[in-house]
ROSE-4610 file (N, C-alpha, C; in Angstrom, 1 decimal, always signed):
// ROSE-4610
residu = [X/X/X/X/X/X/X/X/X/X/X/X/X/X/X/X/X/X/X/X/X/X/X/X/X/X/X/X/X/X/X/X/X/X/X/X/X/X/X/X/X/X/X/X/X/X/X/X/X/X/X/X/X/X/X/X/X/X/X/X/X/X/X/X/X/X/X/X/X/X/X/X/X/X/X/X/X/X/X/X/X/X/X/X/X/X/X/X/X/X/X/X/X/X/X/X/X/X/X/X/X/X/X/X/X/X/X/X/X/X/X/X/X/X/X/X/X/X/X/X/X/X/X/X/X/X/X/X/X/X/X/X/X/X/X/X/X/X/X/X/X/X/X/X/X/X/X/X/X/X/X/X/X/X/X/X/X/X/X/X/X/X/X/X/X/X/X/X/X/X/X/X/X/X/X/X/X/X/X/X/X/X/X/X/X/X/X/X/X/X/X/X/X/X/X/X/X/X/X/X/X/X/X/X/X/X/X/X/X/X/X/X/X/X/X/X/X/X/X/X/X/X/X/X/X/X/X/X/X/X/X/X/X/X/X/X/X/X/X/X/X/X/X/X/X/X/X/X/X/X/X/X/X/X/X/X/X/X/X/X/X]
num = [1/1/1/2/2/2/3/3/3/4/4/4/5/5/5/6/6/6/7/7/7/8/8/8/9/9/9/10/10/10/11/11/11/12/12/12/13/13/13/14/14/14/15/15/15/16/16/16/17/17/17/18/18/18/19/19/19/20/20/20/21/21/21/22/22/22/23/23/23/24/24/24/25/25/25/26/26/26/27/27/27/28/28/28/29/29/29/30/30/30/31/31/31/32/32/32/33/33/33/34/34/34/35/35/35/36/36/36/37/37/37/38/38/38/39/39/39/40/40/40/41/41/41/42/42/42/43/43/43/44/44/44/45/45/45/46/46/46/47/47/47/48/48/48/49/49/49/50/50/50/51/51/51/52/52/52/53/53/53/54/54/54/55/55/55/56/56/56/57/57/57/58/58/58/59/59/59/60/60/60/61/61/61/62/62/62/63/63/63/64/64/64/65/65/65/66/66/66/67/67/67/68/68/68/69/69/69/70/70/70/71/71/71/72/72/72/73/73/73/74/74/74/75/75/75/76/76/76/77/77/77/78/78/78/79/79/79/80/80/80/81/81/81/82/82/82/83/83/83/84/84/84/85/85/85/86/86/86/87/87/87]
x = [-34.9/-33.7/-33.8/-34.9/-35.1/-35.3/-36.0/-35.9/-34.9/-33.4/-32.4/-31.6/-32.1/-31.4/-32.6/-33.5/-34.1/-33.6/-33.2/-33.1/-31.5/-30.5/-29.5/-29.0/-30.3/-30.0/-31.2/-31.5/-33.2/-31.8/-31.1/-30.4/-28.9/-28.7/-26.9/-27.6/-26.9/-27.5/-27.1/-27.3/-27.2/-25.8/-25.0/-23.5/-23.5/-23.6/-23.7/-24.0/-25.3/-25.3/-24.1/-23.2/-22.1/-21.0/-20.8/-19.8/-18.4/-18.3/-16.4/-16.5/-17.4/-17.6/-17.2/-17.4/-17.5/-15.7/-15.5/-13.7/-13.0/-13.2/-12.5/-12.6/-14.0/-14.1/-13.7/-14.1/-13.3/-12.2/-11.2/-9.8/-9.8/-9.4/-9.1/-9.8/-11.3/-12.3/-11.8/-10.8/-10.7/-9.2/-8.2/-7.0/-7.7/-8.5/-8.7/-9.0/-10.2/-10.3/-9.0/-8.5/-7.6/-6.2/-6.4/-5.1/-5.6/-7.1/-7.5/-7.7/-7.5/-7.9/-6.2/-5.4/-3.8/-3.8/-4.2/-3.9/-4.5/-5.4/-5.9/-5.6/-5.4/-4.0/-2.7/-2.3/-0.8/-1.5/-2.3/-2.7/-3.2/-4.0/-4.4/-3.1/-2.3/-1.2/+0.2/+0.5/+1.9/+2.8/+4.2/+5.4/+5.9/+6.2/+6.7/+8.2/+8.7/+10.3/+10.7/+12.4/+12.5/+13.7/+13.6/+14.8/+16.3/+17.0/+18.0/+19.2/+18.7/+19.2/+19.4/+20.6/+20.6/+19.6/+18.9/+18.3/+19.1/+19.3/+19.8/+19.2/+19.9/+19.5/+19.2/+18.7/+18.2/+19.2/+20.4/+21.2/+22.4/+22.0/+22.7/+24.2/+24.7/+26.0/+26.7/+27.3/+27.8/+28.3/+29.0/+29.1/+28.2/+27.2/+25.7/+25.5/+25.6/+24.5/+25.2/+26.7/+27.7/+27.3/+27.7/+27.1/+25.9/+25.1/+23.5/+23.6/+23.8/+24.3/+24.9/+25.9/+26.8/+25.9/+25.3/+24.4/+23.4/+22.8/+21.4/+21.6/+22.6/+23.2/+22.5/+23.0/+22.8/+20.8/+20.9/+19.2/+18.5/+18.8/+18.3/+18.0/+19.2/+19.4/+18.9/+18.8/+18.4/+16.3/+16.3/+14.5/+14.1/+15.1/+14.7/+14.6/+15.6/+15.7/+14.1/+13.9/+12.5/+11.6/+11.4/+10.1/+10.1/+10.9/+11.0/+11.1/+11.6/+12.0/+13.0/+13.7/+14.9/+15.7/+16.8/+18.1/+19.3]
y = [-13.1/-13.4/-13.2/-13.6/-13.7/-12.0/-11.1/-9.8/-8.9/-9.6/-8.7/-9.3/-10.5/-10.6/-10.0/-9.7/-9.0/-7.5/-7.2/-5.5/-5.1/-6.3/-6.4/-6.3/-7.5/-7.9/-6.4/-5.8/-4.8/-3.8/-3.5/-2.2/-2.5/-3.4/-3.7/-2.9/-2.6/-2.2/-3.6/-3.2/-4.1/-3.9/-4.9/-4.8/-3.4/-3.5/-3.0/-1.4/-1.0/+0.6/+0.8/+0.1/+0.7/+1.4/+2.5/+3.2/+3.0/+2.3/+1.7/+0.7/-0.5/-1.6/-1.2/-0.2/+0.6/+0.9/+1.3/+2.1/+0.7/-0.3/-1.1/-2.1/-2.5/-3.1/-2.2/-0.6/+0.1/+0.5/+0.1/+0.3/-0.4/-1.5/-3.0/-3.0/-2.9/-3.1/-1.8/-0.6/+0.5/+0.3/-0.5/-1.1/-2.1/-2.8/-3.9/-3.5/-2.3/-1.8/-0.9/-0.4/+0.3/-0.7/-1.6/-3.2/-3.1/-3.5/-4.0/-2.8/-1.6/-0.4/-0.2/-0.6/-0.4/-1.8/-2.5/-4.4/-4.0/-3.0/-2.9/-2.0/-0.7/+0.3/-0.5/-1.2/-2.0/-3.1/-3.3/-4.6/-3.4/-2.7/-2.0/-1.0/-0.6/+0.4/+0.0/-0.6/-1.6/-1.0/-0.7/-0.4/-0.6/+0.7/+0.0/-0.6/-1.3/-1.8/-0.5/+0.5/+1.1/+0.5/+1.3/+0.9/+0.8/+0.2/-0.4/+0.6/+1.3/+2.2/+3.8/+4.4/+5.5/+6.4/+7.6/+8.8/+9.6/+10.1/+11.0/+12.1/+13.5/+14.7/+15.4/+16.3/+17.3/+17.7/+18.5/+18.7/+17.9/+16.7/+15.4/+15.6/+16.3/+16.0/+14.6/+14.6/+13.1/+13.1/+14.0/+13.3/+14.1/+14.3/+14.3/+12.8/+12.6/+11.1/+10.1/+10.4/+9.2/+9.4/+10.2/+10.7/+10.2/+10.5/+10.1/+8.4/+7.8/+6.4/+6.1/+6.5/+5.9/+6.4/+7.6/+7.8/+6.8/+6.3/+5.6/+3.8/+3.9/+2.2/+1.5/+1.5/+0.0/+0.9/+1.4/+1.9/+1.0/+1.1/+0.7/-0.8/-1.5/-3.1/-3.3/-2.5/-3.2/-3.3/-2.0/-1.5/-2.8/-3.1/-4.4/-5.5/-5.7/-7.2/-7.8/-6.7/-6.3/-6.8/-5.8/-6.0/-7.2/-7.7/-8.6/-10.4/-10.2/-11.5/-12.1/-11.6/-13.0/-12.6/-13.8/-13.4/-13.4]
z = [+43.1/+42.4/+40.9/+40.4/+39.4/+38.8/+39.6/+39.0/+39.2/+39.7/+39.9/+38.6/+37.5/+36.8/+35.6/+35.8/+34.7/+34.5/+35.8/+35.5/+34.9/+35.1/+35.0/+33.3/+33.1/+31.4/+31.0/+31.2/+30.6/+31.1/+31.4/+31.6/+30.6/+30.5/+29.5/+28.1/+27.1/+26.0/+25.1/+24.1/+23.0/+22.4/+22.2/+21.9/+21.0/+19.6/+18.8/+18.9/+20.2/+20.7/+21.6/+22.1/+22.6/+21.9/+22.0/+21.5/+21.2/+22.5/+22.7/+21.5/+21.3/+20.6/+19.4/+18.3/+17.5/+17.1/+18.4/+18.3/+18.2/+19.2/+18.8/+17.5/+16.8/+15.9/+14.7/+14.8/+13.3/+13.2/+13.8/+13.7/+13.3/+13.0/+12.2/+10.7/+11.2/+9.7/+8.9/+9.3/+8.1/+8.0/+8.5/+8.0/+7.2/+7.4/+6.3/+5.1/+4.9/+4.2/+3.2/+4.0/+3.1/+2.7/+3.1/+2.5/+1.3/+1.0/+0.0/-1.5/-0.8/-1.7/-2.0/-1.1/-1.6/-2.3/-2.2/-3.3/-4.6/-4.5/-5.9/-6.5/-6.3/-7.0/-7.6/-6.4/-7.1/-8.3/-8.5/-9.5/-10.7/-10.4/-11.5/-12.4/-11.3/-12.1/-11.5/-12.3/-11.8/-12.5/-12.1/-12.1/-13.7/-14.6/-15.6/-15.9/-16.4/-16.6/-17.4/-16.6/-17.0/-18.5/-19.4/-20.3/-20.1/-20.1/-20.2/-21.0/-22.2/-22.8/-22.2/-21.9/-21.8/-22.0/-21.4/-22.0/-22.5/-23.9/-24.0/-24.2/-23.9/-23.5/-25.0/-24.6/-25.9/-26.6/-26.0/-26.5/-27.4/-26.9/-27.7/-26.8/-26.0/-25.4/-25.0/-25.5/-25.2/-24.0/-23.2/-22.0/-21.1/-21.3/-20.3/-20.5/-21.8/-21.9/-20.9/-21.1/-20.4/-18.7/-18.7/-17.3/-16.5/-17.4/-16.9/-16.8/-18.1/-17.7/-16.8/-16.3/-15.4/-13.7/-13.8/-12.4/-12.5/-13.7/-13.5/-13.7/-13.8/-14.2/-12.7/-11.7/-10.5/-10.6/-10.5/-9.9/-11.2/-12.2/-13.2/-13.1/-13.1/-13.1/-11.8/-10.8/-9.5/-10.1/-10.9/-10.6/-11.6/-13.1/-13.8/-13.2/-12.4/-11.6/-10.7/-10.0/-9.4/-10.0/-11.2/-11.4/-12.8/-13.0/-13.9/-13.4/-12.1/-11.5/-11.9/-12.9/-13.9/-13.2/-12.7/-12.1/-12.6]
């Protein structure tokens, strides 16, 4: 009895030389990895607050400028609100 459980445990490998062990432990350990490599891009280069003032154009046209205001108005106040937290 005793040598049918020696040949049993002398023939399993060792967790770690199984191959499957590997597929299922590095799917997760390279999502964890890359959470942490995206948490540190967002901390290192954070979003700037855009201005509040119109860009005006090269040409100085006044109603480009109006224009452009009036396209970038809600995107604006929504991107300040964001990244500023004030309500």
């Amino acid at each position: 009895m005793s040598d049918s459980n020696t040949q049993t445990a002398a023939a399993s490998p060792i967790w770690y030389r199984v191959p499957m062990v590997w597929l299922v432990v590095g799917g997760p350990a390279i999502v964890v990895l890359a959470s942490f490599v995206t948490l540190y891009l967002a901390i290192a280069n954070p979003d700037p607050v855009l201005p509040t003032t119109p860009v005006v154009a090269i040409e100085g046209d006044k109603a480009t400028k109006n224009a452009q205001a009036t396209a970038q108005a809600p995107a604006m106040v929504g991107r300040n609100h964001a990244a500023t937290g004030v309500r």
